[in-house]
KOLTIKE-186596 format. One record per atom (N, C-alpha, C): residue in three letters; x, y, z. Coordinates in steps of 0.02 Angstrom, whole numbers, padded with zeros to 5 digits, always signed. Layout:
BEGIN
AlaXYZ
...
END
This chain:
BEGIN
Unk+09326+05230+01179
Unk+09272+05248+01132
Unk+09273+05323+01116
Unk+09269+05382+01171
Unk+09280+05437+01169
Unk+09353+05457+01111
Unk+09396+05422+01133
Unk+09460+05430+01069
Unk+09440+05429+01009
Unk+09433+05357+01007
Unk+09432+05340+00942
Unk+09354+05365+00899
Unk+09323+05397+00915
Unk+09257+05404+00882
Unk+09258+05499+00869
Unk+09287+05519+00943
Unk+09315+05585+00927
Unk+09380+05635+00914
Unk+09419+05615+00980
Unk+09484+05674+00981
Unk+09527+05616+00923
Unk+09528+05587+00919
Unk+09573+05527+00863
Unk+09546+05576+00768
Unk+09480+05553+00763
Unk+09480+05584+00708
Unk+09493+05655+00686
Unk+09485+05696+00751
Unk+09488+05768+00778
Unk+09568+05781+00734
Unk+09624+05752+00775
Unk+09695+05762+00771
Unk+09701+05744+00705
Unk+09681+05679+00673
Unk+09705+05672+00616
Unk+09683+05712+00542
Unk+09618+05729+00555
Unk+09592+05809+00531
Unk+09621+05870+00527
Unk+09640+05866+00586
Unk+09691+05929+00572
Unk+09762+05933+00567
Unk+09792+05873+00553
Unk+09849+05861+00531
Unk+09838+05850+00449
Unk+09785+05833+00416
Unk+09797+05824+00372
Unk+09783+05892+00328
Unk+09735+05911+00344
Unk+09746+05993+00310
Unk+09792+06053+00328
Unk+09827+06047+00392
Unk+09889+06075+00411
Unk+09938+06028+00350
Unk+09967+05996+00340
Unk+09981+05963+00302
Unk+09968+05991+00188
Unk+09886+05994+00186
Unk+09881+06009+00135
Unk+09873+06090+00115
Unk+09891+06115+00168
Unk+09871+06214+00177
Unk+09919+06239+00185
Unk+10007+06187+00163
Unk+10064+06242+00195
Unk+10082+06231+00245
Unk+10050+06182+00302
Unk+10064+06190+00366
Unk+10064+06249+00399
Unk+10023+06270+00381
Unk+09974+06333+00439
Unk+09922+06320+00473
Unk+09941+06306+00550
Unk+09885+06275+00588
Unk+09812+06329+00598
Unk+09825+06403+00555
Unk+09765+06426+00585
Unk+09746+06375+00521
Unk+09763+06393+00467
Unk+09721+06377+00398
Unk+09692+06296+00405
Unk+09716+06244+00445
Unk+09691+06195+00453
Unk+09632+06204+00517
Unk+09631+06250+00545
Unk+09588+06263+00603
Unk+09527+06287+00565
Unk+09507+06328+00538
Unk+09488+06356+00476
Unk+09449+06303+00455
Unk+09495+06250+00412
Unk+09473+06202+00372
Unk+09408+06154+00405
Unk+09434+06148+00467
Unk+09390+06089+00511
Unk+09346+06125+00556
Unk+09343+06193+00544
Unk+09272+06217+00564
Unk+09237+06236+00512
Unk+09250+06237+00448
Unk+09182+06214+00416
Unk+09156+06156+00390
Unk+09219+06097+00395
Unk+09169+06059+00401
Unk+09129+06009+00438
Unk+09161+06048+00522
Unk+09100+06036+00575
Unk+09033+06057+00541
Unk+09048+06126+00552
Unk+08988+06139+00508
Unk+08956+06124+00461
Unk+08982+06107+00417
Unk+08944+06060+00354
Unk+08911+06010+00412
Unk+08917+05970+00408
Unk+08919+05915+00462
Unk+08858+05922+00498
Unk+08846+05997+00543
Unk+08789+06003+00567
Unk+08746+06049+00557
Unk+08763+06078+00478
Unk+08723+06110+00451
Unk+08633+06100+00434
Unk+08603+06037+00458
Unk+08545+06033+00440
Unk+08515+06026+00502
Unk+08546+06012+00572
Unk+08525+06043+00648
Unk+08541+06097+00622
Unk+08552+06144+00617
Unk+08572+06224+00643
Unk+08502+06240+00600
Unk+08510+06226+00527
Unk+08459+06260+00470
Unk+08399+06261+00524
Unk+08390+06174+00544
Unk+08309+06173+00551
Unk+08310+06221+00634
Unk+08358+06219+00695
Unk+08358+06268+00731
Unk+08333+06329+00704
Unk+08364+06354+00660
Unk+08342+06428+00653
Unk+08262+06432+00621
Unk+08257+06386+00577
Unk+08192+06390+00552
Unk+08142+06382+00603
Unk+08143+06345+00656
Unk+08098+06329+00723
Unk+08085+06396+00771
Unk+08151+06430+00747
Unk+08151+06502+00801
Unk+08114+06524+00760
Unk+08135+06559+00690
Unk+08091+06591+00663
Unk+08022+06575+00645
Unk+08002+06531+00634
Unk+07922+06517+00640
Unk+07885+06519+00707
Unk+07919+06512+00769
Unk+07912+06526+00843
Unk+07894+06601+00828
Unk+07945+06632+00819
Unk+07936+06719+00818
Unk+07868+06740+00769
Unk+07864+06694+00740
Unk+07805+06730+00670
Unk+07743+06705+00703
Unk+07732+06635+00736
Unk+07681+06634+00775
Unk+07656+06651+00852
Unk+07704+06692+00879
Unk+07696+06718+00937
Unk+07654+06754+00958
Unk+07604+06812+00927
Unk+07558+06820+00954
Unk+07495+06760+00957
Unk+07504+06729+00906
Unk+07440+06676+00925
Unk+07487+06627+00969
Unk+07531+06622+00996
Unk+07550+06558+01065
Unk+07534+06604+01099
Unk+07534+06653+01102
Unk+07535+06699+01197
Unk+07449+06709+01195
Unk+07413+06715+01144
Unk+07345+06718+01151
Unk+07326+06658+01184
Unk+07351+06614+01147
Unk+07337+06541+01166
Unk+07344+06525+01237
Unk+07391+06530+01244
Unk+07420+06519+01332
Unk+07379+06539+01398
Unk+07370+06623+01360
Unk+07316+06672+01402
Unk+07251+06651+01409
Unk+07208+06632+01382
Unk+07166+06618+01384
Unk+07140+06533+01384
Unk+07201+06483+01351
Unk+07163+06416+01386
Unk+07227+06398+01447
Unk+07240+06452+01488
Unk+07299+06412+01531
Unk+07275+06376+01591
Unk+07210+06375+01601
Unk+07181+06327+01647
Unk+07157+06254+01599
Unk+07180+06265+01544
Unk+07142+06201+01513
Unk+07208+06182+01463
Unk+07251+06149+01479
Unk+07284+06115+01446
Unk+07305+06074+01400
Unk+07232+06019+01382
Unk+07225+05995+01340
Unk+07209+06042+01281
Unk+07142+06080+01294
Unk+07124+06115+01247
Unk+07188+06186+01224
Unk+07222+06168+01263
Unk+07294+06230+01221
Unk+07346+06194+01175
Unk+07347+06134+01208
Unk+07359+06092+01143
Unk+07338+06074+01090
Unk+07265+06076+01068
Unk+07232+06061+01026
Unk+07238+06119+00968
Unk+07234+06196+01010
Unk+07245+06252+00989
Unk+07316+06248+00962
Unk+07387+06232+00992
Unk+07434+06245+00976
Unk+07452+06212+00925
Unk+07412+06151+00907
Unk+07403+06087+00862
Unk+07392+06121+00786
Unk+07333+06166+00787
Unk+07280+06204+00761
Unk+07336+06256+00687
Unk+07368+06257+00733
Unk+07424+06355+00711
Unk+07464+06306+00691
Unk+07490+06243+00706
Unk+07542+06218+00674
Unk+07596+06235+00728
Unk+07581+06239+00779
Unk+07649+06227+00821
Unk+07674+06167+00889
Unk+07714+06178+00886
Unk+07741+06106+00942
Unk+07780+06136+00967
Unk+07740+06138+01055
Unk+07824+06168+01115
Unk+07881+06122+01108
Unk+07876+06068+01091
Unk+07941+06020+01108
Unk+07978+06028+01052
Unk+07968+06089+00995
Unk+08008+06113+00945
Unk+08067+06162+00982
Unk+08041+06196+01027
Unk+08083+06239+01055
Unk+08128+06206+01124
Unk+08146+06142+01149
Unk+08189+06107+01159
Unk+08227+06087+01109
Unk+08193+06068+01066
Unk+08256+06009+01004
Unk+08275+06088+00988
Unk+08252+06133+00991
Unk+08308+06184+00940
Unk+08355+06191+00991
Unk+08362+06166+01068
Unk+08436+06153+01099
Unk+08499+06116+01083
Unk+08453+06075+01045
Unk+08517+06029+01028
Unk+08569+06052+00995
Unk+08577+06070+00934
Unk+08632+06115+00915
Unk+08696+06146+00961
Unk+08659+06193+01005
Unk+08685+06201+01054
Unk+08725+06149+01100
Unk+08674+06108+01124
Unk+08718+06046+01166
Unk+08763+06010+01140
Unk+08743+05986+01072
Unk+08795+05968+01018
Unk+08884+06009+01029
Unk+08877+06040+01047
Unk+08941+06092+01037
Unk+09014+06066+01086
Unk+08967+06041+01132
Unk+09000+06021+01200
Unk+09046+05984+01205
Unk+09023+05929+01150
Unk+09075+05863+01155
Unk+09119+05893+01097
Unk+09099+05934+01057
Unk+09160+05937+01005
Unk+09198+05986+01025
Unk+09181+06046+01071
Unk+09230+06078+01090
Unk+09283+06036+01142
Unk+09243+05994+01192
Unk+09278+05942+01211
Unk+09346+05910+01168
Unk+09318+05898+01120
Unk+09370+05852+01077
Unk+09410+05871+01033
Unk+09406+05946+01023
Unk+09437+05986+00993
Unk+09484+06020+01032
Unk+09494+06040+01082
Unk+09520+06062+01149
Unk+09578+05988+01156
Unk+09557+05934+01177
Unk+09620+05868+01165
Unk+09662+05881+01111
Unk+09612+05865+01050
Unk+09656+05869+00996
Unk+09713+05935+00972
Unk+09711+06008+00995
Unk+09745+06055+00998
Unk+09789+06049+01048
Unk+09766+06031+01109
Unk+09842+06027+01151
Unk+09897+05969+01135
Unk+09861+05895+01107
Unk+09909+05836+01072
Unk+09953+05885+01047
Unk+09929+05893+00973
Unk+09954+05908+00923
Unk+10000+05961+00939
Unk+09982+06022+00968
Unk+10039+06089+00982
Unk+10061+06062+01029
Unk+10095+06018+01093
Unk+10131+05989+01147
Unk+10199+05995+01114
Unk+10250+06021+01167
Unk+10309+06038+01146
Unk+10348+05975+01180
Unk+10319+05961+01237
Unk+10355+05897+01277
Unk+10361+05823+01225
Unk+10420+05795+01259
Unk+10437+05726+01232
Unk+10363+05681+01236
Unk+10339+05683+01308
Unk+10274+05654+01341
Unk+10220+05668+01270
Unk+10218+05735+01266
Unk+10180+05756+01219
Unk+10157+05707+01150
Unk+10214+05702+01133
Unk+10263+05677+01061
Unk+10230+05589+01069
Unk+10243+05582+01130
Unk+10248+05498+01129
Unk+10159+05501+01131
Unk+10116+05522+01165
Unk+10036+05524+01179
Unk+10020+05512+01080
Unk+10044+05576+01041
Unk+10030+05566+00982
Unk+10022+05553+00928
Unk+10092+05525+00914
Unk+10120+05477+00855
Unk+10053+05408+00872
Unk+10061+05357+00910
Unk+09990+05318+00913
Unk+09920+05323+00913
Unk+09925+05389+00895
Unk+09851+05415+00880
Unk+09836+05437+00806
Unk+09906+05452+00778
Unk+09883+05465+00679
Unk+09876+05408+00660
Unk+09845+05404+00619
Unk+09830+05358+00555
Unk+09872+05340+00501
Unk+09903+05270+00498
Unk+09951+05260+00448
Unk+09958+05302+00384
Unk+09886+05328+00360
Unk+09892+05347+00283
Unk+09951+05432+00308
Unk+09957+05462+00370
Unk+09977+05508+00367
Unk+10059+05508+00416
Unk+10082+05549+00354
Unk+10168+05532+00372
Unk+10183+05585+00437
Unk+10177+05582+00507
Unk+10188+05633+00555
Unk+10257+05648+00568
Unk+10310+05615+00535
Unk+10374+05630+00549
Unk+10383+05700+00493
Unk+10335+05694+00447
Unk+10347+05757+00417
Unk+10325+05827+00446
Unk+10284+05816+00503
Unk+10251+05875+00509
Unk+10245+05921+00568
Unk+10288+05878+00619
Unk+10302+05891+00686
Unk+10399+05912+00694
Unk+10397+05959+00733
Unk+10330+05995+00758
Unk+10305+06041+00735
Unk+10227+06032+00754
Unk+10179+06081+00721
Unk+10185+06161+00743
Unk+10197+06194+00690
Unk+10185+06288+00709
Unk+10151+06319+00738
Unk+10151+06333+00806
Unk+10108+06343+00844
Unk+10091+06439+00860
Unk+10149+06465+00806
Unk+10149+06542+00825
Unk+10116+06553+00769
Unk+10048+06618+00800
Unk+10011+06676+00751
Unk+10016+06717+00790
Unk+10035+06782+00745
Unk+10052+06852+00757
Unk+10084+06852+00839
Unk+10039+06876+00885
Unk+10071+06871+00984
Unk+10062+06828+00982
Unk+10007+06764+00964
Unk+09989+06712+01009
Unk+10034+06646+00994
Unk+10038+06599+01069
Unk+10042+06547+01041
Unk+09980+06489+01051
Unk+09966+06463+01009
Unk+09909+06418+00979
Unk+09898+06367+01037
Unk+09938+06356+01076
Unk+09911+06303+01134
Unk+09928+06341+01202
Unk+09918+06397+01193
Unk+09912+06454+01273
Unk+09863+06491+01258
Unk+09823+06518+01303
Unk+09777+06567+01312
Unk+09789+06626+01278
Unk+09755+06668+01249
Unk+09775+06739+01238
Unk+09808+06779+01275
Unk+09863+06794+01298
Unk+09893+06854+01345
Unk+09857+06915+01349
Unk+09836+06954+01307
Unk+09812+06981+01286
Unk+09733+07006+01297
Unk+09697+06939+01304
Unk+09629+06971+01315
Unk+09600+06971+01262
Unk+09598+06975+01202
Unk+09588+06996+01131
Unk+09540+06948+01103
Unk+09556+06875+01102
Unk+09512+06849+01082
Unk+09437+06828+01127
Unk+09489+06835+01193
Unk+09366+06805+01212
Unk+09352+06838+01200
Unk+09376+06932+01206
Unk+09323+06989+01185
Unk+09274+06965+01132
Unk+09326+06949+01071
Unk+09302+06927+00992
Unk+09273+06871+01001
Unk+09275+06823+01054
Unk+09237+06784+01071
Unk+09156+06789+01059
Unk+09168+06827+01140
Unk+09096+06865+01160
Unk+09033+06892+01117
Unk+09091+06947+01070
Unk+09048+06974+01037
Unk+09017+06940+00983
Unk+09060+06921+00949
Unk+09031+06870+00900
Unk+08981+06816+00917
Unk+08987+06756+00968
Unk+08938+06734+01002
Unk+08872+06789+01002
Unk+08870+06842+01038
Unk+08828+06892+01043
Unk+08769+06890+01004
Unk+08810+06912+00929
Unk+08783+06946+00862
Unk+08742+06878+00847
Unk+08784+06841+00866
Unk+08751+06753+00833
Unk+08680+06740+00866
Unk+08685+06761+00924
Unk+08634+06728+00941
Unk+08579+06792+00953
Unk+08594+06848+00959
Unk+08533+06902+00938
Unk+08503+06896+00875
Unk+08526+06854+00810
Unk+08501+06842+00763
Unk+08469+06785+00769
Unk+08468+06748+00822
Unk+08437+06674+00807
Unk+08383+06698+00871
Unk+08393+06737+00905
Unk+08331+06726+00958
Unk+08253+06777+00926
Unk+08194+06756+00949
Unk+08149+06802+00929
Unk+08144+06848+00981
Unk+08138+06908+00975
Unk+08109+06954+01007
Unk+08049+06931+01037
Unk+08037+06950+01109
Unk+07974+06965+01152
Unk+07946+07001+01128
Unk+07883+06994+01122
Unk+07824+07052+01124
Unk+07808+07080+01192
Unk+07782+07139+01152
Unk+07790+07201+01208
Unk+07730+07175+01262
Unk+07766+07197+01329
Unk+07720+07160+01381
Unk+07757+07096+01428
Unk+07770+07050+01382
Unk+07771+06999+01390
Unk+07828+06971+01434
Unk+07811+06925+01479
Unk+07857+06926+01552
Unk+07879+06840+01548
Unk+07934+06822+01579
Unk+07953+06755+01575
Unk+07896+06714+01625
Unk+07869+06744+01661
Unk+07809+06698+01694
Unk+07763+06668+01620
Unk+07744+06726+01580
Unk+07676+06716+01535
Unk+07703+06669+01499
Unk+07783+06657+01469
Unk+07816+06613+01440
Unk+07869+06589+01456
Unk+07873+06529+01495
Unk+07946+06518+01527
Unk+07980+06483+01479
Unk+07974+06462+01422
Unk+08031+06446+01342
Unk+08052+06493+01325
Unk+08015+06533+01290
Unk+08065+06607+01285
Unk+08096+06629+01330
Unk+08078+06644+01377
Unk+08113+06673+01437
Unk+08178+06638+01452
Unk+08182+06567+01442
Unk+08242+06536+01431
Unk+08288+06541+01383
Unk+08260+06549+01307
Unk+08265+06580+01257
Unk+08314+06655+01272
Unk+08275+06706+01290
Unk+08294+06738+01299
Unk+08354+06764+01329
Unk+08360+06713+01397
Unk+08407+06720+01450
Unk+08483+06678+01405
Unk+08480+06647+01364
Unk+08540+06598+01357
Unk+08585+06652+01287
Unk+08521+06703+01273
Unk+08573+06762+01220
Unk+08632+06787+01256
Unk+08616+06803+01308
Unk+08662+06818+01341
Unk+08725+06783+01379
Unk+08681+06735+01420
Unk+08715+06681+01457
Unk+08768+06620+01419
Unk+08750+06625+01364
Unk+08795+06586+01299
Unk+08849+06632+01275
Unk+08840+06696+01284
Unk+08927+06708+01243
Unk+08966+06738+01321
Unk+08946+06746+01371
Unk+08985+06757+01451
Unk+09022+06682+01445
Unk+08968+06649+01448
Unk+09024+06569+01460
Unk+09047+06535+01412
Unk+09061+06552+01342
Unk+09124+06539+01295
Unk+09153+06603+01302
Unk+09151+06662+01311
Unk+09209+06700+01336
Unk+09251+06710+01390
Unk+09205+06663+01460
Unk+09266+06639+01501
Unk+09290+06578+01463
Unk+09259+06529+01454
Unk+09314+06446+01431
Unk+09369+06504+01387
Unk+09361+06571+01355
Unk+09412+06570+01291
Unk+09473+06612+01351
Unk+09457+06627+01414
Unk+09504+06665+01448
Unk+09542+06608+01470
Unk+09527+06534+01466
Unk+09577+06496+01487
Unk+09601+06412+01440
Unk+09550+06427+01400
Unk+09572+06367+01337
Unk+09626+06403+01307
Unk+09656+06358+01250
Unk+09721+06381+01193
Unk+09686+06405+01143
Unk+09721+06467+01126
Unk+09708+06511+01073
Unk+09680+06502+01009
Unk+09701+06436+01001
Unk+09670+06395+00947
Unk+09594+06377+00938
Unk+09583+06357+01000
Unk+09513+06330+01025
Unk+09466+06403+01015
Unk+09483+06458+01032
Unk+09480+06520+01038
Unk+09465+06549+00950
Unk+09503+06537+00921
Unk+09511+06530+00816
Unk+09440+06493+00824
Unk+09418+06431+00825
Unk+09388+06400+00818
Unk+09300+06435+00830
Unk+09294+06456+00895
Unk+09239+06479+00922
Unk+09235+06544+00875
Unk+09285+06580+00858
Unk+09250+06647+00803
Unk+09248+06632+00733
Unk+09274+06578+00719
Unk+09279+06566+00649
Unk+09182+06543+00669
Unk+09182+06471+00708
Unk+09129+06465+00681
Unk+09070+06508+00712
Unk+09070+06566+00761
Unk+09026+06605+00752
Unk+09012+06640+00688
Unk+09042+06679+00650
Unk+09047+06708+00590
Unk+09028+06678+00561
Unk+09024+06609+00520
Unk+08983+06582+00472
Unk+08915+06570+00515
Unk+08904+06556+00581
Unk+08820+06570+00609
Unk+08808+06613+00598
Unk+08838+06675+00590
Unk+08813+06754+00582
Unk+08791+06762+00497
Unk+08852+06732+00477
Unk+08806+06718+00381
Unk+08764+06692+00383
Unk+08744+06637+00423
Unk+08682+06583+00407
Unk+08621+06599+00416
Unk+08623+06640+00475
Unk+08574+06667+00515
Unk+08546+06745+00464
Unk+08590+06771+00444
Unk+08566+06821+00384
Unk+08547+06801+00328
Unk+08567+06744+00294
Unk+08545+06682+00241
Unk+08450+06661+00270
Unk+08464+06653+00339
Unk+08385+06610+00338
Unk+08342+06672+00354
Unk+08366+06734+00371
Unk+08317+06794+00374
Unk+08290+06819+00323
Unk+08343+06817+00262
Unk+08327+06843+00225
Unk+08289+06805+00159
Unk+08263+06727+00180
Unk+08226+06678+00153
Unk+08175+06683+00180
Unk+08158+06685+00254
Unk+08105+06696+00285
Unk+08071+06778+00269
Unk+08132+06809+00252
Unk+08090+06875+00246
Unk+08027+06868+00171
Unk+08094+06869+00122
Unk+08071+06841+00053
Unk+07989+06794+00044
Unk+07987+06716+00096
Unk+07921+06679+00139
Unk+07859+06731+00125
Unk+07877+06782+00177
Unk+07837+06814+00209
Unk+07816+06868+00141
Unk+07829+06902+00110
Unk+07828+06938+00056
Unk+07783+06889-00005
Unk+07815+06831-00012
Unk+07788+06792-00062
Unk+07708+06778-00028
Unk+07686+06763+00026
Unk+07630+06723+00043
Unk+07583+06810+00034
Unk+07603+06855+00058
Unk+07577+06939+00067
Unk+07537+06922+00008
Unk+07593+06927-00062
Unk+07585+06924-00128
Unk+07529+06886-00143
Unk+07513+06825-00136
Unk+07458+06767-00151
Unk+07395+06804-00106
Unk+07391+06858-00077
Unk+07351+06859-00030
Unk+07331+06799+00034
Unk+07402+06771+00047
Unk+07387+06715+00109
Unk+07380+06764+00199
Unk+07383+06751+00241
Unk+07385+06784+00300
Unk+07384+06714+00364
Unk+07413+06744+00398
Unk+07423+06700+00450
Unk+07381+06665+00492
Unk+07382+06626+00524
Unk+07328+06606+00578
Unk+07306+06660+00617
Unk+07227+06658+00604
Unk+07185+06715+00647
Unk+07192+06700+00708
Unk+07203+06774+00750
Unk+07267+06769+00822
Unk+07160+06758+00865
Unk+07194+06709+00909
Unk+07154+06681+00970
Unk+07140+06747+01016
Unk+07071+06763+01005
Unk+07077+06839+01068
Unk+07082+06817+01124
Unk+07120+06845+01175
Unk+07153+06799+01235
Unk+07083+06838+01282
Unk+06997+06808+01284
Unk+06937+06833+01320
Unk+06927+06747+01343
Unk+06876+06793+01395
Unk+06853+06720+01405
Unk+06779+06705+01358
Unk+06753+06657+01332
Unk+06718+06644+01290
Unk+06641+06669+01302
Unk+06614+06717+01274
Unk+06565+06720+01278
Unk+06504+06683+01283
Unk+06457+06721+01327
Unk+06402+06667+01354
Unk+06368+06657+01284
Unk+06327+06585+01263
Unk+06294+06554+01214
Unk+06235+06620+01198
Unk+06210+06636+01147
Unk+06167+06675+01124
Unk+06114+06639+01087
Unk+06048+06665+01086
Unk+05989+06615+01061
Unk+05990+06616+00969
Unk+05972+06528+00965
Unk+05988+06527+00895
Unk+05943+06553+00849
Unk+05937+06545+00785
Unk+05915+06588+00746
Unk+05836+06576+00735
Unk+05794+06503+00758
Unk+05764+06462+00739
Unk+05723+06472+00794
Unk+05766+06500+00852
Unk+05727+06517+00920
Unk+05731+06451+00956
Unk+05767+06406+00937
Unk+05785+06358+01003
Unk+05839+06368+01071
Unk+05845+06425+01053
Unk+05861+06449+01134
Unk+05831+06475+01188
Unk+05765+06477+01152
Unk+05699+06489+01229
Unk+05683+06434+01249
Unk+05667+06487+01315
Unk+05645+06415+01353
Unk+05728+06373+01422
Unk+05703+06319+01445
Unk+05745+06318+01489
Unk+05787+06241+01458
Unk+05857+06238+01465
Unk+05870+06166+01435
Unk+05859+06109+01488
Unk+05826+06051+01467
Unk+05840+05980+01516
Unk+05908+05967+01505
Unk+05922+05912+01579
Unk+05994+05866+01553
Unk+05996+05837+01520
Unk+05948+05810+01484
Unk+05953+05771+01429
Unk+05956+05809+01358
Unk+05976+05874+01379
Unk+05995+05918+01296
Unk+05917+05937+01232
Unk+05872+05897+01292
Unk+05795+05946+01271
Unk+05804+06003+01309
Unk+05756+06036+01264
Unk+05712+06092+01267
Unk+05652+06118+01292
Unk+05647+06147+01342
Unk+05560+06131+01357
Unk+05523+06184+01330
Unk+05451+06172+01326
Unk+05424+06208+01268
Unk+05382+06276+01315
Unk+05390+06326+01290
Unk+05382+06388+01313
Unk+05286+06389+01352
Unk+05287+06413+01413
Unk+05229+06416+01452
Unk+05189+06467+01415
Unk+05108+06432+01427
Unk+05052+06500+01393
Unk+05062+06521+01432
Unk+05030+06583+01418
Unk+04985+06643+01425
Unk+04941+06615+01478
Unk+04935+06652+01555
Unk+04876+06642+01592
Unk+04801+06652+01557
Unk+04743+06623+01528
Unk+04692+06642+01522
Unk+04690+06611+01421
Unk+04724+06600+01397
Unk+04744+06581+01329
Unk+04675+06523+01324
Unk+04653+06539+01261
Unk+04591+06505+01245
Unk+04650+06408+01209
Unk+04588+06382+01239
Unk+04612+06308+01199
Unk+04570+06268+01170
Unk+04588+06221+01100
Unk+04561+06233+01059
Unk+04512+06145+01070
END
């Protein structure tokens, strides 16, 4: 099932635009990372849109938090209120997790295909698809500039470009903390926070020991996250400008106090002492008060 649903269509993908590009395996590498991306372009969109509306409502979640965090229900009702949902900031993982199985299956399909061995040869011919002629196309070109396409970088060069790019990607998709603010007061962000980092260390080790190719792959498609992510900033910025314009304004931020004691109403039904039954009792004379 794993074959045939992934590394199967994987290989024959990139044989066929190696194939229609000249037979240049970066340019087919290229080809089939955007249209992974296409592909999961409407997880990523709504990811980023979830961060960024996270970031725009963040002082009213941390008010919120602060002040009903002994009352749970009622912080939901509040978080209900502003228009937000914590279990937005899990699903914006998925994207992420998403990545796993296709780097998985992308990683098979690059070592098939670049395999110099006979073994190699025999694993992959039963894995193309009749419509595509593989006696024409093997073996596949596996040299760019130093590298070769199914060995690691010698070099070092690309996880750097790895790293950094990952980096840039995801400093654009994470919101900034407000000042103060500690991973106790918010342990989503704080997770948030921690995986900017912790996400491009561990695709820049896998790129110190995957094939170079796999390595093409991870900066190509960082770089179009890095467009996308400047694409949805600069829509959200635009958002934010347009609503200014209408005179709209945001949800009035929750003062993170505890609620002030009840004050007497205007009518004067706050004198006096309350029953449990939500009467009122009626105010004592005057010692000596004439009656009528």
């Amino acid at each position: 099932m794993w074959d045939t649903l992934i590394v199967n269509p994987m290989i024959n993908a990139l044989l066929w635009f190696y194939n229609l590009l000249g037979q240049n395996f970066i340019l087919a590498i290229a080809a089939l990372t955007i249209l992974i991306r296409l592909i999961t372009l409407p997880l990523n969109m709504r990811q980023q849109r979830s961060m960024m509306r996270q970031q725009e409502l963040q002082p009213e979640i941390n008010a919120i938090q602060k002040k009903y965090r002994d009352n749970p229900q009622k912080m939901n009702e509040e978080f209900k209120r502003i228009g937000y949902n914590p279990a937005d900031t899990l699903s914006g993982c998925l994207p992420t997790l998403l990545q796993f199985p296709i780097l998985i299956g992308l990683y098979q399909a690059i070592t098939t295909i670049l395999g110099t061995t006979p073994q190699a040869l025999f694993e992959l011919v039963p894995r193309v698809y009749p419509a595509i002629n593989v006696t024409q196309l093997i073996p596949v070109e596996n040299k760019f500039a130093w590298m070769n396409l199914s060995q690691p970088d010698p070099f070092f060069i690309l996880p750097l470009v790895v790293f950094g790019s990952m980096f840039i990607q995801q400093k654009l998709l994470t919101p900034a903390p407000p000042k103060g603010q500690t991973p106790q007061d918010n342990p989503a962000a704080g997770m948030t926070q921690s995986m900017m980092y912790t996400m491009p260390l561990m695709f820049g080790f896998f790129s110190l020991q995957f094939p170079s190719g796999l390595s093409i792959y991870f900066i190509l498609a960082n770089i179009i996250g890095i467009v996308q992510g400047l694409y949805m900033k600069r829509i959200t910025d635009r958002e934010k400008a347009e609503r200014a314009a209408r005179g709209e304004t945001r949800p009035t931020i929750v003062e993170a106090e505890k609620p002030a004691k009840s004050r007497p109403s205007a009518n004067g039904a706050g004198e006096g002492k309350s029953k449990p039954g939500g009467t009122t009792s009626a105010p004592r004379r005057k010692k000596g008060s004439a009656k009528r």
